[in-house]
Structure formats: C-alpha cells, structure tokens
C-alpha positions as CSV (number, residue, x, y, z in Angstrom):
1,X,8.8,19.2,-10.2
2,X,6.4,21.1,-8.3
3,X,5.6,20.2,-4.8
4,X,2.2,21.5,-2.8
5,X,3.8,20.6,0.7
6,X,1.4,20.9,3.1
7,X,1.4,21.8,6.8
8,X,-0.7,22.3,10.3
9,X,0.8,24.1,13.0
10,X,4.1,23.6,12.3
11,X,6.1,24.5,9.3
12,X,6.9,27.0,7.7
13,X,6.0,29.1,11.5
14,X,7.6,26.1,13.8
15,X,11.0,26.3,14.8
16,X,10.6,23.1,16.8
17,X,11.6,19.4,15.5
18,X,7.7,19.8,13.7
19,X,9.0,22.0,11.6
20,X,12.5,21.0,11.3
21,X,12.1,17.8,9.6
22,X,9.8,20.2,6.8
23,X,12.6,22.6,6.5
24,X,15.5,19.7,5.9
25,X,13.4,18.0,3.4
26,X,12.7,21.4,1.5
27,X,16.3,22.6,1.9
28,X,17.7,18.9,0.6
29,X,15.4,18.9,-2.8
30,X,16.2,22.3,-4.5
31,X,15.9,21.1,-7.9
32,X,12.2,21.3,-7.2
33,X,10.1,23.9,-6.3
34,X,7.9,24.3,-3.4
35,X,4.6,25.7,-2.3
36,X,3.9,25.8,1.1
37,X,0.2,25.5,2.3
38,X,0.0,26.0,6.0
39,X,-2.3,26.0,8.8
40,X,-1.9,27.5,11.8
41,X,-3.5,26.8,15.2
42,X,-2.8,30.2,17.4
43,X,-2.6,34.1,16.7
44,X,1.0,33.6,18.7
45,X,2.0,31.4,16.3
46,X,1.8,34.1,13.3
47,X,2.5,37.0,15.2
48,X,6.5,35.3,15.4
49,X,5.7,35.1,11.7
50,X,8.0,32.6,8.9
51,X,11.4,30.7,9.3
52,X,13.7,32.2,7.1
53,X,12.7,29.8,3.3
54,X,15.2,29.3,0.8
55,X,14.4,30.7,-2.8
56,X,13.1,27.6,-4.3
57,X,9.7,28.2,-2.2
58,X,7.7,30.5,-4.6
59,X,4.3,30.4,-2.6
60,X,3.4,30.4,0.8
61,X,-0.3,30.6,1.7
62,X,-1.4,30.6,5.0
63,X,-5.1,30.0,7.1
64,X,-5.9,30.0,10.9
65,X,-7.7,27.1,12.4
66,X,-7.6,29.3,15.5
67,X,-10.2,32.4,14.8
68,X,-13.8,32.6,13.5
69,X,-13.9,32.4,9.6
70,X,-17.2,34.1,8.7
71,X,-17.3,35.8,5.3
72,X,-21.2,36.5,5.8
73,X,-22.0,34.1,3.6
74,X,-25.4,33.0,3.5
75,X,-27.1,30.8,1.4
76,X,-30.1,30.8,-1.1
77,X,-33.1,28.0,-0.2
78,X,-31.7,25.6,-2.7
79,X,-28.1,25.4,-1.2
80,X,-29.2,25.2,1.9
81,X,-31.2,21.7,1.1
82,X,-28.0,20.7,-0.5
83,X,-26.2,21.8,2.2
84,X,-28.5,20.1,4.7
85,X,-28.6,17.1,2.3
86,X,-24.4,16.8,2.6
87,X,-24.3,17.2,6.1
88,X,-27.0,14.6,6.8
89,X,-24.8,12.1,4.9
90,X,-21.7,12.8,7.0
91,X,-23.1,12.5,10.1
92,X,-24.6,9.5,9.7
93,X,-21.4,7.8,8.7
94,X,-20.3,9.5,11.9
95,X,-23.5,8.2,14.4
96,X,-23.0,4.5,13.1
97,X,-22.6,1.9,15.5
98,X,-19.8,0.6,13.9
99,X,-16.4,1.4,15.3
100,X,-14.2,0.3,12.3
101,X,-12.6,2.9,10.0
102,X,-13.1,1.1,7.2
103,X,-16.7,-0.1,7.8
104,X,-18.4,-0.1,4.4
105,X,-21.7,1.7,5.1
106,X,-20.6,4.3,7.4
107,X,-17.2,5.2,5.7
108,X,-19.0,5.7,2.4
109,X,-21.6,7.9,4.1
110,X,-19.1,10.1,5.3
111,X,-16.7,10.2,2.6
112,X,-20.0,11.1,0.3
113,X,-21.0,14.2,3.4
114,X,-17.3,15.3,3.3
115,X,-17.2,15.9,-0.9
116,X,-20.4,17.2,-1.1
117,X,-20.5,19.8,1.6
118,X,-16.9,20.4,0.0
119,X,-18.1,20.9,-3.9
120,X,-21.1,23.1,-2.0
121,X,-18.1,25.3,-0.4
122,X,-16.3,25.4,-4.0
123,X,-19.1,26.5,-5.4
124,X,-20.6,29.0,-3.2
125,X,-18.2,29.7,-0.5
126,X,-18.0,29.0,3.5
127,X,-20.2,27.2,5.8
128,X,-19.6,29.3,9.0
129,X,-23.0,30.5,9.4
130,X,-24.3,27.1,8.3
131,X,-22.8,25.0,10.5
132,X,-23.7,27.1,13.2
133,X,-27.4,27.1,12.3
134,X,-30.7,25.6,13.3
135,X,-30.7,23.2,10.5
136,X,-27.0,21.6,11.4
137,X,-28.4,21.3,14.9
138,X,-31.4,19.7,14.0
139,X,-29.2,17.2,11.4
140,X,-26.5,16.4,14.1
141,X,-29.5,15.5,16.7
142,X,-31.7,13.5,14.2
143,X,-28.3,11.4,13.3
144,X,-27.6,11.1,17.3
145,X,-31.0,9.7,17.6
146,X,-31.7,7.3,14.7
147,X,-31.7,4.1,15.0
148,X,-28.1,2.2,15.0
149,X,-26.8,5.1,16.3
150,X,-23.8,4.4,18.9
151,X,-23.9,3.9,22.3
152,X,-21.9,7.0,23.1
153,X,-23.8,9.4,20.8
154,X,-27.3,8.9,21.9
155,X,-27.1,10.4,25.2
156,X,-26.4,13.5,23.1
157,X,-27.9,16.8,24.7
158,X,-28.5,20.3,22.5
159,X,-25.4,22.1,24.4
160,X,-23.5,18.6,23.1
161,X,-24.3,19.3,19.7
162,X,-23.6,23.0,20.0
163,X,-20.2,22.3,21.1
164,X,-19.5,19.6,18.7
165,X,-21.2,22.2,15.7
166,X,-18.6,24.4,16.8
167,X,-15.9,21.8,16.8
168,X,-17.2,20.4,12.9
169,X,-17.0,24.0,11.9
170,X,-13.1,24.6,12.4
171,X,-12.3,20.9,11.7
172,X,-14.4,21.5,7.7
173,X,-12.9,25.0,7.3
174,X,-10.0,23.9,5.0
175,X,-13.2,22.9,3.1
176,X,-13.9,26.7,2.2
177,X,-9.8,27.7,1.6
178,X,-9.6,28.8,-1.9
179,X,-6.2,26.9,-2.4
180,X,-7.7,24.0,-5.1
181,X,-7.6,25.7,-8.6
182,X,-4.8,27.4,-10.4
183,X,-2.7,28.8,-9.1
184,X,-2.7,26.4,-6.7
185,X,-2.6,23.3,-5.7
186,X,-4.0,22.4,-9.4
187,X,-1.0,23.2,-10.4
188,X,1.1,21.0,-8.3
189,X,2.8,17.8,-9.2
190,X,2.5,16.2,-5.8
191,X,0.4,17.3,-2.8
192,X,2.6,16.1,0.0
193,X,1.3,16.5,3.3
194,X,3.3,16.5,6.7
195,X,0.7,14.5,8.8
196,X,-3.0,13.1,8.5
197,X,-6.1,15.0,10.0
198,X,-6.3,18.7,9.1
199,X,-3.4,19.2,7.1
200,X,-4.3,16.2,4.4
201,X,-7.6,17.3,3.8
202,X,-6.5,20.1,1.3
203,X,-4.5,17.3,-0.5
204,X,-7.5,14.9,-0.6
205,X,-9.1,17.9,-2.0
206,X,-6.9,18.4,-4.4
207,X,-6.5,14.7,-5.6
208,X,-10.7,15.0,-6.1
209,X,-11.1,17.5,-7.8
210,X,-8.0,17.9,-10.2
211,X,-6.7,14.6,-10.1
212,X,-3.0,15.7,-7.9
213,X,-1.4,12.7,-6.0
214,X,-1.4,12.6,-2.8
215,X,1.4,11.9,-0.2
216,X,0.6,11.3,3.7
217,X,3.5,11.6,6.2
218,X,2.8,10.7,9.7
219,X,5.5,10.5,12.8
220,X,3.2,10.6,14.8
221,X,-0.5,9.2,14.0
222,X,-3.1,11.8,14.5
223,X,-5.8,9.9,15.3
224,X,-3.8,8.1,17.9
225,X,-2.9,11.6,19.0
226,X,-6.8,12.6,19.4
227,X,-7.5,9.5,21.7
228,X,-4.4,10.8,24.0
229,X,-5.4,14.2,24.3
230,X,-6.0,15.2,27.6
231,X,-6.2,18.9,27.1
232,X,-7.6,21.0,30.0
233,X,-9.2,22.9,27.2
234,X,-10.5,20.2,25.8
235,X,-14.2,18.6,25.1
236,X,-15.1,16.9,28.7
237,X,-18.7,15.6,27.8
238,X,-18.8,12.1,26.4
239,X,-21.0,12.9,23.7
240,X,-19.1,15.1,22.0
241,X,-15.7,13.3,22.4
242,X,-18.0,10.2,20.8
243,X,-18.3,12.1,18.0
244,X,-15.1,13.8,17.3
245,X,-13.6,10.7,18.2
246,X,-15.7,9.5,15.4
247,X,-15.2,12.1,13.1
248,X,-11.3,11.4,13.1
249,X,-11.7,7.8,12.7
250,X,-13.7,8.3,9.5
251,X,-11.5,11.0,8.5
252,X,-8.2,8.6,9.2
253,X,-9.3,6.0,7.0
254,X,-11.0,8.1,3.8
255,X,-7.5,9.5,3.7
256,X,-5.6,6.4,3.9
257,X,-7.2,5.0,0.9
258,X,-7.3,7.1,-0.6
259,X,-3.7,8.5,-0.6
260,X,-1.7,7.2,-3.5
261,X,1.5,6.9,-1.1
262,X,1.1,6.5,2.8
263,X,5.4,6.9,4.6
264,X,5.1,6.4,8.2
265,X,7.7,7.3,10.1
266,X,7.9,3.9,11.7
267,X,6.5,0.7,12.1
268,X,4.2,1.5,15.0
269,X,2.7,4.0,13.1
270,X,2.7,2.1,10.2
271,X,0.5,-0.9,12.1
272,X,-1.9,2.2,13.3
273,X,-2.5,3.0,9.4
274,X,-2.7,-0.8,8.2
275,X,-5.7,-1.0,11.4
276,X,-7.4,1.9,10.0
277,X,-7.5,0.4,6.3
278,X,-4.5,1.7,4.5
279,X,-3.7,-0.6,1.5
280,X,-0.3,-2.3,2.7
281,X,1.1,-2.4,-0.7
282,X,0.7,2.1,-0.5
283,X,2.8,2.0,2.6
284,X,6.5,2.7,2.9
285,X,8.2,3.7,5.7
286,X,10.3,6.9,6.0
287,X,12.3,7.4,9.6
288,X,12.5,10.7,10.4
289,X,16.1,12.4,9.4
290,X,18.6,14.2,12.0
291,X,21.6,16.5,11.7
292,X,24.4,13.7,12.6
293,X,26.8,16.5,12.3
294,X,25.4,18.3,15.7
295,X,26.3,15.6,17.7
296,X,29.0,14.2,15.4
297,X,31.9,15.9,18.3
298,X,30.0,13.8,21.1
299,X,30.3,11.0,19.2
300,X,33.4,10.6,18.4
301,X,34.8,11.5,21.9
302,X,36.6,8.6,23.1
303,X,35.7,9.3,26.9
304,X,31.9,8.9,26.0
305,X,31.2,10.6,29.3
306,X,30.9,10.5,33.1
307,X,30.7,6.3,34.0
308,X,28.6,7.2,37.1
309,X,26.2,9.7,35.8
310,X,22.5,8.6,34.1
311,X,21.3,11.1,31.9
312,X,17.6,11.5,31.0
313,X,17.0,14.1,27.6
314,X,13.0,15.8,27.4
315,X,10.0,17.1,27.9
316,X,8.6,16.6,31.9
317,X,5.3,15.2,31.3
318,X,3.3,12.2,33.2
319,X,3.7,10.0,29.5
320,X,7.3,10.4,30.2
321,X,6.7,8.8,33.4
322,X,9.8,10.4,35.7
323,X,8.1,9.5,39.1
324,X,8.9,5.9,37.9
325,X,12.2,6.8,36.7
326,X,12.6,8.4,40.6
327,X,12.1,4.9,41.7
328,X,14.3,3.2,39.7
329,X,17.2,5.5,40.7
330,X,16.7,5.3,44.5
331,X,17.2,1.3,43.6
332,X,20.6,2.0,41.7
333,X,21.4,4.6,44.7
334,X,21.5,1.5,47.4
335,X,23.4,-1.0,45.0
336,X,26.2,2.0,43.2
337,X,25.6,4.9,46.4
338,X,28.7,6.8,43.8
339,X,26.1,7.4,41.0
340,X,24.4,10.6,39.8
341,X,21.0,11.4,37.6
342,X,20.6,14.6,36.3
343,X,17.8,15.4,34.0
344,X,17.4,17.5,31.2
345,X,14.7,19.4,30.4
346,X,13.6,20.9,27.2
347,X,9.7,21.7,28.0
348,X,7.4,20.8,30.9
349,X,4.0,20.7,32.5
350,X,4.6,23.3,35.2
351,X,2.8,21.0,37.9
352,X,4.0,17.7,36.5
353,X,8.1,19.1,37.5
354,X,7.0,20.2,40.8
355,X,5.7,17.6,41.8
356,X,9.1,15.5,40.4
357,X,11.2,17.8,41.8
358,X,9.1,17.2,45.6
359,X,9.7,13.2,45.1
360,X,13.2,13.9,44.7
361,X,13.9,15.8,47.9
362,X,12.0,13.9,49.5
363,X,13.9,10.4,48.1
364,X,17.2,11.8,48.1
365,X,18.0,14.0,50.7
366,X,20.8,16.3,50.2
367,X,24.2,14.1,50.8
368,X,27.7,15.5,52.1
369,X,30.9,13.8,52.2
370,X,31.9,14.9,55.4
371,X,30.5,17.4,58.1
372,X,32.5,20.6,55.9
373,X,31.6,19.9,52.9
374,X,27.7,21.4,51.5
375,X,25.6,18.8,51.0
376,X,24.4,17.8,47.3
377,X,21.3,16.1,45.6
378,X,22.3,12.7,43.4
379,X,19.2,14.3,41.0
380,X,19.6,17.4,39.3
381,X,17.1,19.2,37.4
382,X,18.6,21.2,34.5
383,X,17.3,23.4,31.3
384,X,18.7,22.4,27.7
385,X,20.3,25.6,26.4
386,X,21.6,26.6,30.2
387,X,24.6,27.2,31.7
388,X,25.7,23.2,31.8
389,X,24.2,22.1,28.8
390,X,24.0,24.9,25.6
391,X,22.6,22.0,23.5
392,X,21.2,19.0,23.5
393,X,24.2,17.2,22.4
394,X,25.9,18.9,25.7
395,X,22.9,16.7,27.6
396,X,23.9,13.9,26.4
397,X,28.0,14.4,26.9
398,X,27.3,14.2,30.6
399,X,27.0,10.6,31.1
400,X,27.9,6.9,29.6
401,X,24.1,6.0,30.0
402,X,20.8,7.6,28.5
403,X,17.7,6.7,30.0
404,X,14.3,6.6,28.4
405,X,11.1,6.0,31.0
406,X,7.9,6.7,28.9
407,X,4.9,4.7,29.4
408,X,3.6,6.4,26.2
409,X,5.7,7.1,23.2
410,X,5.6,6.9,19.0
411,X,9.3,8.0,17.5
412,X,11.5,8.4,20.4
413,X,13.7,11.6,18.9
414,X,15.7,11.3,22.1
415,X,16.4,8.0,21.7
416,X,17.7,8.5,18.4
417,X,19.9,11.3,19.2
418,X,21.3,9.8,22.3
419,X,22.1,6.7,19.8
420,X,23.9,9.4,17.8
421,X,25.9,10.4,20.7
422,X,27.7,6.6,21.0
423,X,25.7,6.7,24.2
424,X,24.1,2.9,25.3
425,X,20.9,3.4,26.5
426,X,18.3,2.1,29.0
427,X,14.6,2.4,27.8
428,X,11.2,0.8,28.2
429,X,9.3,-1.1,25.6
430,X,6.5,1.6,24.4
431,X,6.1,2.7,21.3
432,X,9.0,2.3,18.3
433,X,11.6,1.8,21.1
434,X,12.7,-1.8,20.0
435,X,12.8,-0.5,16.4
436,X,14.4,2.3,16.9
437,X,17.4,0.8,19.1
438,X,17.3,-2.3,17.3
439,X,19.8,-4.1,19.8
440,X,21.9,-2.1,20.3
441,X,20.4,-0.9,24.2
442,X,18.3,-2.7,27.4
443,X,14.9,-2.5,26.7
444,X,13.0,-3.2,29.8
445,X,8.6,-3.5,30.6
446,X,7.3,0.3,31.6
447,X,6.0,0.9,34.9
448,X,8.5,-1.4,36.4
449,X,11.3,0.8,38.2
450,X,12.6,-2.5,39.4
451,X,13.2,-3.6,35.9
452,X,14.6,-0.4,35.0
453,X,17.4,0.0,38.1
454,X,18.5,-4.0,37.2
455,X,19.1,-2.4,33.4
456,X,20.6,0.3,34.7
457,X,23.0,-1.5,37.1
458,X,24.0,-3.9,34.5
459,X,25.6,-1.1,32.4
460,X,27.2,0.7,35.6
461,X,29.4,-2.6,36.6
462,X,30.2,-3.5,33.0
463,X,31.5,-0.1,31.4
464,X,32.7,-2.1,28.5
465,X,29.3,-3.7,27.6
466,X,28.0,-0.5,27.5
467,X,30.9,1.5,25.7
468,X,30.3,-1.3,22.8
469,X,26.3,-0.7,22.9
470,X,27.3,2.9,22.4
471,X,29.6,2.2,19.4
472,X,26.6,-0.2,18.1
473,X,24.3,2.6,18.7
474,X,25.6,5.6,16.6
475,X,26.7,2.9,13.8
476,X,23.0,1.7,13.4
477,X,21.9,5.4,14.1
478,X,24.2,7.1,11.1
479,X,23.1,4.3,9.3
480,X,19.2,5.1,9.1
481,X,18.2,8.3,10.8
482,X,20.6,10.9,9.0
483,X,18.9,13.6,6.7
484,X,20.3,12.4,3.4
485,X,18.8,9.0,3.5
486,X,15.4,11.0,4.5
487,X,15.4,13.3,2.0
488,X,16.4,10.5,-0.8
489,X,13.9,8.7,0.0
490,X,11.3,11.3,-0.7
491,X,13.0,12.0,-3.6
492,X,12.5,8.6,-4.6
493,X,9.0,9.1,-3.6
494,X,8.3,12.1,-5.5
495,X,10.0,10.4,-8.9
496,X,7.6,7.4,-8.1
497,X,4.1,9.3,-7.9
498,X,4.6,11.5,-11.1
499,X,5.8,8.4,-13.2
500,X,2.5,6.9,-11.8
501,X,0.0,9.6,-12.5
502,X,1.5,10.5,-15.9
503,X,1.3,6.9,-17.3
504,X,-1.9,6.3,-18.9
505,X,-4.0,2.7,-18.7
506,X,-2.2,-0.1,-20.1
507,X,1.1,1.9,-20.8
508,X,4.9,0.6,-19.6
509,X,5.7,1.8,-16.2
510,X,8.7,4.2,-16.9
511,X,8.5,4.0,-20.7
512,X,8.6,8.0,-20.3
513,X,10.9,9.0,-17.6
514,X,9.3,11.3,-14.6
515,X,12.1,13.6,-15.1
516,X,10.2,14.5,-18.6
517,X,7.2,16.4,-16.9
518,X,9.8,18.7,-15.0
519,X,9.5,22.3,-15.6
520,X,13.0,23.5,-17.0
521,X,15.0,24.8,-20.1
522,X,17.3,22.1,-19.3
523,X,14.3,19.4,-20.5
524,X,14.7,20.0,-23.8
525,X,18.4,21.3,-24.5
526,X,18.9,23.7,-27.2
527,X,21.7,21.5,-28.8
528,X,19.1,18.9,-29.3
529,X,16.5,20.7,-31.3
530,X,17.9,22.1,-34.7
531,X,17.2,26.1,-35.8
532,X,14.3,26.3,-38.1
533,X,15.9,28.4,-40.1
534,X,18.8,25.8,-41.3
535,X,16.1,23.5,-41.6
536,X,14.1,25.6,-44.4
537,X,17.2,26.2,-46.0
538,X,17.9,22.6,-46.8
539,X,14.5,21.7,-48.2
C-alpha cells in the first residue's frame, strides 16, 4: 500500500516526541511504502536537515511555511475576477456572526472560497502577490464590514487586514505546492496526515481533486492549540486574532467532515472534534504509542525508588503550573519535614524557571542537619540528560511518587511514562489525565496546592498503597500505550480505508480483500498463473 503521510513542523526534521510517534509508525509498517510530505516552520529546522528514514520511504518532499513564496506570478484580468470571486466567498464564511464550525451558511461559504482559490492555484500557480494586493484588501474589508459580520471583525482597521493578508497568505500556501498529481499524492492509497490545520490541507486537497482517502491524527487539537497561543510573536490586535481565530474554526470543521477517518489520540480530543462537527461514527481513537522497553529496567526494579523523594518530569512553563506545585510541597514539608522534590526539566521558558527557582529559596531556605554539615535545598532543579538523570527513565527512578500539576494539558506523555515506570502518581484533573491513569493514581482539582499536598501525603504514610498503584500503573500502561498496539491499529486503519474506497456502490464490504490493490509480485504468485506456452500447446 502506498501511504502519502503528511507532516508540519515535525517529522521527518523533528527529533522530539512530534516526530517520534511518525518515525515508530513508519518504522512498524514496512510492508508499505511511504511518502513523506512535510512542512516546515523555520530555516533552523532544515538547516539540521532529515532523521535518518528507513528504505521503505521512497519520497520526501519538503515546503517552508516560514519564508516568502513568490514565484512572480501575476495574473491576467480574468483570473484575477476569479481570484477575487474565491476569496470573497471565503471570507465571508470567515466574517459571519456565527461562531459554530459547522454553521451551514458560513461553513459552505468557506469551504466553496477554500476549493476555488485552490483549483485557481492548480491551474495557474501561486497567490503571493495576490493576497498581498489591493484587491484582497479591499475583499477582506468589505467582508469585515457587511452586514452580519461579527462583533470582533468590524472594528477591523487597514493595518488589521494587512496583517491578517499576510497571515492568509502563509496559512493558503500549501494551496500552490505542486504535490496533488502524479507522482504524488494522486498516486497514494491513503493520505494520512499527523495533525489538522496546515498539515491536512494537502490531504483534503488530495481527496478533492483525485478522490485519495483521507486520515486525520490529532494528539493534540490544533484549533484548541490556536486559542492557547500566547506567542510573544504573535497577532496582539483583536481583529486579526477574530479572524484567524475564525479562519481555523472553519478550517477545523471542513476537515473533519470531510475526512473519511478522524483517530484522536484521546478522548478529550475526540470531544473537541465531535464539538466542531466530526461525524462520531468516523472517529476512532488511537493513544499515542511509547518504547516500553526504555523504561522496562525501571519498571521492573523492585525498590521502585526513593519513599521520600517527589519527582516532577517536564517542560517549565506557567500551564504546568509549578508555583502551585511550590505550595503544595511547602504543605508536605510541615506534615513529612524528611521529604524531598526534585524537578526535572526537559525545556523551559527562561523567565517562567527563574522565577520558580526564586519561590523556592525563598520557601525553602537552605536546611542543615547540624551546625557542620552544608546546608541543602528540599527542591532541586535538575536537566534530563545531566549528570543525575541521562534519561528520562533515570527521572523517574528517583522517587516512589510522580507528580503532575498542570492547569492546562491534552495527552499527558509524562504521565504515561511515569505509569510505565511502576511509579503511582499524584496529578490534577486537566485534560486526558483521568483517562489516561484510569485508577490507578490521585487525581486531585488544579489550582488547589492544598488538594495536591493531602494526595501527596496520603502516598508518603502508606508506601504500600502506592507501591500497588505503581504495579496498577505500568500494567494498564503496557496494556494500551505500547508502540505495537499503535501501529496495529493504523494498520487496521489503513486496511479499512482502501477496502472502503475500492468498493463500488452497492457492492459487499470485503468481497475483494484490501490486500488485492497492494503493489507487489507477491499479489499474483507465479505458481498461480499457468505459462502460456503450455497452454497453447494443449489446445
């Protein structure tokens, strides 16, 4: 089978768990082959250039969404009333007062401005220099001011709509790639791409305009991602965060219906894509697949770590909430004064740790047993892939207890992990917490360090309550977040779209086996067909 997989700042350029779950999948399925379609977001990003690809990936093409893409195109009189013609019907499905994805009217409008500014860019190349004209200006500010236009769009100034033009531009560039006829993804089985926004539009492309199914993965919801960015970089005017905000909502819900398979990556994503109109009957959910074998030693070590240390695995970040965390701790340090954090850090916002780091000298000033002996924080701030901890899986072997303070979270990773450690864990209800640790940890309200110390304290005085949540943990954990059952579910998933899109109306699901339309001398064995020669000899 042939497999279009496509990508957006991540894989195949990623080395980070954005990329890693890509390479697993690709590395797991080599009876197919692969083409890789991916989009990257920064000149840094290509300069480090490819992860090592195994030999079953016969394509890679790559586009920046980072640098100007002007070909000097310009366009003849007629194209650019089509042209103008396209854009007005997307951006009035973007200025519509209504705020549902799957509003009738507005959605149709947009979906209708998306494939024909798209069939314009098929047929006569990009729209740089058109979405940066006079025309798209004066388009964007006659939608902004129509009537039924939204609240937050009417305020709309020119140096609004500039920005936003510019913004349009590099969000409809994979309009203008030239990856939607043969050899490309035409020629795919499956378009399967790693998350919504950017990186599906090629495959929604590709489903419209040669008929390829399309597959949508998303661990973490991009449009939910959009409404949390808080970029410094980012758009600061209301009007133009209206109307990207907009844009994505539109974009979210053409491409959940029309994806022919939708796998979340867990049920709070999967409620996000249900809200923003996916068919629930197209929706399966995948959990996201890890390496049991790098913590498997961890594991299965009967000590299961220090009983007075609390461990917290991550990146430093205000959604991770650690100032909270802080609290909590000086609460366990009155009741157990014997017991230790020490956080783990695998990324951080420079000023976010500084100021965590401040709140811990200031709560816990340095402690000695006697007076000659140098005094110690209880909170220790330490790198993944450091002296004390080489791995992640080293993090975690430090205490009995994992911790988990976010006020804001989709797949907890770290959760997982820790789970796959044997370690019992400690963690508030955000996100796919309660799914992920399904019982088998505390779960406790965020923002509520009272809440969290009485968790953690309950674990500290009963070591075997929280040796058997451990035990619990990795059980439940080996049993649903390992690679293999990742990758066979896409396999599954794969098998299921090409029986669907080669069966014509009114024929017998599976009456001709998916495994018929792979490419392969083993399809049609030479033992089965006999030699024509023999056969003109007998008549």
């Amino acid at each position: 089978m042939r497999i279009g997989l496509l990508t957006e700042g991540g894989y195949p350029y990623a080395a980070g768990e954005a990329g890693l779950w890509c390479d697993r999948l690709v590395r797991g399925l080599p009876q197919h082959e692969f083409a890789l379609y991916a989009l990257s977001r920064s000149a840094g990003q290509e300069e480090r250039g490819l992860v090592p690809l195994p030999q079953h990936v016969t394509r890679v093409h790559t586009a920046p969404l980072w640098a100007p893409a002007d070909d000097g195109r310009t366009h003849s009189r007629r194209e650019r009333r089509r042209f103008a013609d396209a854009l007005r019907e997307l951006v009035r499905g973007l200025c519509g007062g209504s705020a549902s994805p799957a509003g009738p009217v507005s959605a149709g409008a947009f979906a209708a401005g998306l494939y024909g500014l798209a069939e314009l860019a098929r047929d006569q190349g990009g729209m740089y220099a058109a979405l940066r004209s006079e025309t798209a200006v004066r388009v964007l500010e006659a939608g902004c001011r129509a009537p039924g236009a939204g609240r937050g769009v009417r305020a709309a100034r020119v140096t609004d709509l500039l920005e936003f033009a510019d913004e349009l531009e590099r969000l409809l560039r994979p309009l203008s790639l030239d990856w939607y006829g043969e050899p490309g993804l035409a020629a795919a089985d499956v378009c399967h791409a790693a998350a919504g926004g950017a990186a599906a539009v090629p495959g929604l492309l590709a489903k419209r305009f040669c008929g390829v199914p399309l597959l949508v993965t998303e661990y973490g919801v991009q449009l939910r991602a959009h409404y949390l960015d808080q970029r410094p970089d980012g758009p600061r005017r209301p009007a133009v965060r209206a109307l990207l905000a907009a844009f994505h909502v539109r974009l979210a819900g053409e491409i959940y219906a029309r994806a022919d398979l939708l796998t979340p990556g867990n049920a709070h994503a999967r409620r996000w894509q249900e809200r923003c109109g996916a068919p629930r009957e197209r929706v399966r959910t995948v959990y996201p697949g890890m390496e049991a074998d790098r913590f498997a030693a961890v594991g299965e070590d009967p000590v299961r770590g220090d009983p007075d240390t609390l461990v917290w695995v991550g990146r430093v970040e205000p959604a991770k909430d650690l100032i909270g965390l802080l609290h909590a701790f000086a609460e366990v340090r009155r009741a157990a004064p014997r017991t230790r954090l020490r956080i783990f850090v695998t990324a951080a916002a420079p000023g976010y740790l500084a100021d965590c780091r401040s709140l811990a000298a200031q709560l816990f000033p340095d402690e000695a047993a006697d007076a000659r002996t140098v005094g110690e924080n209880p909170v220790s701030f330490e790198e993944v892939g450091g002296p004390e901890a080489p791995s992640a899986a080293d993090a975690y072997a430090a205490g009995r207890i994992v911790l988990l303070s976010s006020v804001v979270e989709g797949f907890p990773l770290t959760l997982a992990e820790a789970m796959l450690c044997g370690r019992a864990t400690v963690s508030t209800d955000v996100g796919a917490v309660c799914e992920v640790i399904g019982g088998t940890g505390l779960v406790v309200p965020p923002r509520n360090p009272r809440a969290l110390a009485g968790a953690c304290l309950a674990l500290l005085e009963d070591p075997e309550r929280a040796q058997r949540l451990g035990a619990a943990a990795r059980a439940r954990a080996l049993e649903l977040f390992t690679v293999e059952q990742n990758v066979a579910a896409f396999r599954e998933s794969y098998l299921w779209l090409l029986a669907r899109a080669s069966r014509g109306e009114g024929e017998v699901p599976f009456d001709r086996p998916a495994e018929a339309r792979v490419p392969g001398h083993w399809t049609t064995p030479n033992w089965s067909v006999e030699p024509p020669v023999a056969e003109e000899a007998a008549v």
